[in-house]
C-alpha positions as CSV (number, residue, x, y, z in Angstrom):
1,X,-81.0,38.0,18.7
2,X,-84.8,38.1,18.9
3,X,-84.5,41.6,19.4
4,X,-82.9,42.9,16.8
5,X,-85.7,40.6,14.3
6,X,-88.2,42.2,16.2
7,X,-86.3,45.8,15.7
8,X,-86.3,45.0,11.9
9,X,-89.7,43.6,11.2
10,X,-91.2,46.8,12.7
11,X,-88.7,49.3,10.9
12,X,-89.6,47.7,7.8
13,X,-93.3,47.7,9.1
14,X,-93.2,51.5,10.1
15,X,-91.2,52.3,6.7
16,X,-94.1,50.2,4.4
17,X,-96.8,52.3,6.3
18,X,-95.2,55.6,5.8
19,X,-95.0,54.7,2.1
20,X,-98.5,53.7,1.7
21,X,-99.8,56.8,3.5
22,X,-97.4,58.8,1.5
23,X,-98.9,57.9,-1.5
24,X,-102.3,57.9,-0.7
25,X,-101.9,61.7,0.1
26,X,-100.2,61.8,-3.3
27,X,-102.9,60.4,-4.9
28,X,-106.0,62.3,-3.3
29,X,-107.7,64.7,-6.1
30,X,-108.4,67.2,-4.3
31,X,-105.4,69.2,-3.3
32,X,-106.3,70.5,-0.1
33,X,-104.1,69.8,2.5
34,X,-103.5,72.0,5.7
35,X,-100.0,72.8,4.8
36,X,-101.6,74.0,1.5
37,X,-104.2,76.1,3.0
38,X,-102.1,77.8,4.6
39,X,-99.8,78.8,2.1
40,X,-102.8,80.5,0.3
41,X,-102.5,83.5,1.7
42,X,-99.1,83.8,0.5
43,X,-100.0,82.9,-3.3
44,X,-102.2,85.9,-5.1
45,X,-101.8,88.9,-7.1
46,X,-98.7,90.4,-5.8
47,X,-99.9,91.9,-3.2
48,X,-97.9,90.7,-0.6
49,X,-94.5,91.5,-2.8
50,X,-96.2,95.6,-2.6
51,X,-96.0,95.4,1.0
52,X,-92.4,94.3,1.1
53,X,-91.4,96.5,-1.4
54,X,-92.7,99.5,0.9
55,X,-91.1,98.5,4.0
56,X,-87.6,98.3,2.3
Protein backbone atom coordinates (compact mmCIF):
# COMPACT_ATOMS: atom_id res chain seq x y z
CA UNK A 1 0.00 0.00 0.00
CA UNK A 2 2.85 2.38 0.58
CA UNK A 3 3.52 2.10 -2.93
CA UNK A 4 0.88 3.11 -4.53
CA UNK A 5 0.85 6.66 -1.90
CA UNK A 6 4.27 6.99 -2.97
CA UNK A 7 3.01 6.50 -6.84
CA UNK A 8 0.44 9.22 -6.13
CA UNK A 9 2.23 11.86 -4.24
CA UNK A 10 4.87 12.07 -7.04
CA UNK A 11 2.25 11.99 -10.01
CA UNK A 12 0.60 14.75 -8.29
CA UNK A 13 4.11 16.17 -7.60
CA UNK A 14 5.32 15.75 -11.32
CA UNK A 15 1.70 17.08 -12.67
CA UNK A 16 2.03 20.49 -10.07
CA UNK A 17 5.57 21.07 -11.60
CA UNK A 18 4.55 20.70 -15.14
CA UNK A 19 1.78 23.22 -14.40
CA UNK A 20 3.99 25.75 -12.79
CA UNK A 21 6.64 25.52 -15.62
CA UNK A 22 3.84 25.64 -18.04
CA UNK A 23 2.81 28.85 -16.96
CA UNK A 24 5.82 30.38 -16.31
CA UNK A 25 6.67 29.94 -20.15
CA UNK A 26 3.17 31.41 -20.65
CA UNK A 27 3.86 34.16 -18.79
CA UNK A 28 7.50 35.25 -20.03
CA UNK A 29 7.26 38.65 -22.25
CA UNK A 30 9.40 38.04 -24.53
CA UNK A 31 8.14 35.49 -26.96
CA UNK A 32 11.14 33.86 -27.97
CA UNK A 33 11.15 30.37 -27.55
CA UNK A 34 13.17 27.78 -29.80
CA UNK A 35 10.13 26.27 -31.25
CA UNK A 36 9.29 29.87 -32.27
CA UNK A 37 12.55 30.64 -33.78
CA UNK A 38 12.35 28.21 -35.78
CA UNK A 39 9.11 28.71 -37.24
CA UNK A 40 10.45 32.18 -38.43
CA UNK A 41 11.62 31.28 -41.34
CA UNK A 42 8.32 29.94 -42.32
CA UNK A 43 6.32 33.27 -41.37
CA UNK A 44 7.26 36.32 -44.05
CA UNK A 45 6.12 37.88 -47.05
CA UNK A 46 4.95 35.06 -49.08
CA UNK A 47 7.77 34.04 -50.30
CA UNK A 48 7.78 30.65 -49.35
CA UNK A 49 4.06 30.14 -50.81
CA UNK A 50 6.00 31.53 -54.58
CA UNK A 51 8.28 28.66 -54.33
CA UNK A 52 5.47 26.11 -53.83
CA UNK A 53 3.49 27.53 -56.32
CA UNK A 54 6.46 26.97 -58.94
CA UNK A 55 7.10 23.55 -58.13
CA UNK A 56 3.44 22.44 -58.64
Amino acid sequence: MEVFAVTIFMSIAFAVLFGVLFFAERSQRQRSSMEQISLLPLDGDGASHSTLSREN
